[in-house]
N, C-alpha and C positions, 0 to 999 in steps of 0.2 A: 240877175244872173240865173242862167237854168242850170239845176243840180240835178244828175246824172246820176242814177243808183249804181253799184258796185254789181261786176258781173259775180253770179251766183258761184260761179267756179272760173279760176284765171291756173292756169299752171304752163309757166313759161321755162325751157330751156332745162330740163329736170332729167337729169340720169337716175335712174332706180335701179337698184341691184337688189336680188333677191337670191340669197345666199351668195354662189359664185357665177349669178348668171346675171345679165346684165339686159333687162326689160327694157327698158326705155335708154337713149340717148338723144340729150337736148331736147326733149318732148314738150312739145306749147298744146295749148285748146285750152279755149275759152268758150262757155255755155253761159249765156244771159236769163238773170232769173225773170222767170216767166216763160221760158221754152218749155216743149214736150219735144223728147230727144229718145231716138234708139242709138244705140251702139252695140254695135255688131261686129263681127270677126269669128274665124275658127277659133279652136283651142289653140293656145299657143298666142293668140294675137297681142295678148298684155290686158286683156279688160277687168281680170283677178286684180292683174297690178295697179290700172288706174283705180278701181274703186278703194282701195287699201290706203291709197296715195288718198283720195277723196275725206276717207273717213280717220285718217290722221291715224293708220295703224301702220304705214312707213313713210317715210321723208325721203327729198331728193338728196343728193350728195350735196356736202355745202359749198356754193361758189357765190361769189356777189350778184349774179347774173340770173340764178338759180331762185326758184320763189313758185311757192304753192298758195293762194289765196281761197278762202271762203269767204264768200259776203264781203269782198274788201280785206279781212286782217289774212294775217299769217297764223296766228299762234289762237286759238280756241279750248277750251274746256269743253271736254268731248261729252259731256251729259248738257252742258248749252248751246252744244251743237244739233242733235240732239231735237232738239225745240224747232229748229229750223227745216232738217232734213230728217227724213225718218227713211230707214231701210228695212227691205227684207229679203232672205237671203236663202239658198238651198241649207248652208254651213250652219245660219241660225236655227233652222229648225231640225238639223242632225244631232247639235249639241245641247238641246232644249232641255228641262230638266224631265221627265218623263212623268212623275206623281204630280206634275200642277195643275190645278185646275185650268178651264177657263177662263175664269176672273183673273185668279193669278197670274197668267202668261198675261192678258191685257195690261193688269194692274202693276206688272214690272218696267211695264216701257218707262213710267216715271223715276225707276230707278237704277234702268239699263243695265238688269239683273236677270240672269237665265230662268228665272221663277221666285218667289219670294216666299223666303224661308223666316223662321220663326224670328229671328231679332230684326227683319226689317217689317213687319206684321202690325208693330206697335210705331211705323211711322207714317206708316198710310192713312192720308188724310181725309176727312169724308168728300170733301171737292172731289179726292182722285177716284176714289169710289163710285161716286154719284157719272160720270164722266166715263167710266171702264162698263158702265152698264147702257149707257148710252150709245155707247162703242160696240159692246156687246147687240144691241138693238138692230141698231142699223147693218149689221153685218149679217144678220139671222142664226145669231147664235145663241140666242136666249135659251131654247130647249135642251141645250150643251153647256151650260154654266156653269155646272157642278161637276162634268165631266173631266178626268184624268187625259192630260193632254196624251199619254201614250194609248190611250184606246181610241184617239181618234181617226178617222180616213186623214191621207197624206191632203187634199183637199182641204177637210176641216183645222188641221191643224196650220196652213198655210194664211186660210181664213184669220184665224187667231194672231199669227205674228203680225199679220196687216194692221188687224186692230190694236195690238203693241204699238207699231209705228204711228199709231193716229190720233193715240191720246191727247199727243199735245197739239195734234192739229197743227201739223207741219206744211208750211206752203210746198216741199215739195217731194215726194216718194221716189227711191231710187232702189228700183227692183229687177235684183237680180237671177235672170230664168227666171221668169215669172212660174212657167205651169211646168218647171220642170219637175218629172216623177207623177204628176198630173195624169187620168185618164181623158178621154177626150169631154163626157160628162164637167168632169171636176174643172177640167181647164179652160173651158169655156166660160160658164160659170164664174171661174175666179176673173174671167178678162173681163165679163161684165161689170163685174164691180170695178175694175178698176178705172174702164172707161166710165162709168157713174160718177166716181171722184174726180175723172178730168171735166166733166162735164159740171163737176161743181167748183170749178177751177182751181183744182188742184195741178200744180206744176207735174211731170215725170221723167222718171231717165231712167230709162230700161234699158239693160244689157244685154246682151243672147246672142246665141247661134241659129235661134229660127226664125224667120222672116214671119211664122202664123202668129209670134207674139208680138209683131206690132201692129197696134190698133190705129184704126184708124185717125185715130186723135193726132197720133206723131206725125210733127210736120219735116223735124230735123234726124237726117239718120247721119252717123258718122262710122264708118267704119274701118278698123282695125286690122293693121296684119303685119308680123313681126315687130310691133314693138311700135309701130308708124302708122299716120293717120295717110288710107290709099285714098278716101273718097271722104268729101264733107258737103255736104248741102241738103236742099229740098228734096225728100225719099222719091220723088219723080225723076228725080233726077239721077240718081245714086242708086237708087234700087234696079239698075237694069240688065240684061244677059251680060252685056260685055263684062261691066265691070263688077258682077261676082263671079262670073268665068273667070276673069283674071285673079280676082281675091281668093279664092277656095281650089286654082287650079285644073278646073274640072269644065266643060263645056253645058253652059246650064240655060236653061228659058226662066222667063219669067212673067205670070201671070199676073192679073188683078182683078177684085171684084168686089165691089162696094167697099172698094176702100181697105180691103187687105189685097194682100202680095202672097202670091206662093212661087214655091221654085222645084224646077224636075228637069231631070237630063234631056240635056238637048239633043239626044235620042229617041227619045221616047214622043210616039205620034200622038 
């Protein structure tokens, strides 16, 4: 008998309300682990609310028909979740604690703590330690270890939550805005790494509103508008004038070059 792995993300038929406003109705999409996926949409399309939905910080309304899966279950322990997907986010690093070192913001992802403060200090393991330095390495933040996370550039400090997300070595990163608040320096830079990681086969699901943050790696673009999925398949396909003309309401071109996308008014010669 061939056994079939559980797709990474299933979410079938799911109304989401967010206060009195009503995000999604009957919403499905299913993402196979092992994909590299953009999603994409304006503001306003629901991709706040699908990732919230993702990371089990809202649920659908309950129907029998209704059902959000990770990995197969329903129902997860969100720091063993955690292990599996690793996130990072503009809101993460807004809310960050500002006196943490380097090591610390690493050395929190083990314990899915904004910075680690005096009584979780005495539960850090030398594994995790040995592992946040390691993480620390490969990112190029050795000469910043001891550094206070609020003195760092918006670049360096994004660097940091990446390597939060990567202690446990998560098969698969889901980042959102990747370079947003990024220079063009800094964001470059952070894409490099991040295509480093798909190329070490790391899974990704990137969300955004700019087409320069997806890399060439992404084969699946989905995109988002009002609450609905307008367009799903291979970014060749999906990524084109008509249909982000139609998505964004505005009459646009669309470019490509080695494998990125840019976009600019279809005015413009």
């Amino acid at each position: 008998m061939i056994m079939t792995e559980p797709p990474l993300i299933e979410i079938n038929n799911a109304t989401v309300w967010r206060g009195s406003t009503r995000v999604f109705h009957d919403f499905s999409l299913t993402l196979a682990q092992h994909e590299r996926v953009a999603i994409l949409g304006p503001n306003g399309a629901g991709k706040t609310t699908l990732l919230k939905l993702i990371y089990r910080e809202l649920y659908p309304v309950a129907r029998d028909d209704a059902r959000v899966r990770i990995l197969g279950r329903e129902r997860w322990d969100v720091w063993e979740l955690r292990e599996h997907i690793g996130m990072v986010s503009p809101d993460l690093q807004s809310n960050f604690m500002p006196n943490a070192t380097v090591l610390e913001v690493i050395v929190s992802g083990f314990f899915s703590s904004i910075g680690v403060h005096y009584q979780l200090r005495e539960h850090v393991q030398p594994s995790q330690l040995e592992k946040s330095e390691d993480v620390i390495r490969m990112l190029g933040l050795s000469d910043l270890r001891d550094r206070e996370f609020a003195t760092l550039s918006t670049g360096q400090q994004r660097r940091c939550l990446l390597g939060r997300a990567l202690v446990h070595d998560p098969d698969t990163l889901i980042l959102d805005e990747p370079t947003s608040g990024l220079d063009l320096s800094a964001g470059f830079d952070y894409l490099a790494r991040i295509r480093e990681l798909a190329r070490r086969g790391k899974n990704l699901v990137i969300v955004t509103h700019h087409l320069n943050e997806i890399p060439p790696e992404i084969e699946r673009v989905i995109i988002l508008k009002n609450g609905q999925i307008r367009a799903d398949g291979y970014k060749d396909s999906v990524l084109t004038a008509e249909v982000l003309s139609d998505v964004y309401d505005i009459p646009l071109r669309v470019a490509q070059i080695d494998g990125h996308f840019m976009v600019y008014p279809a005015g413009d010669s």
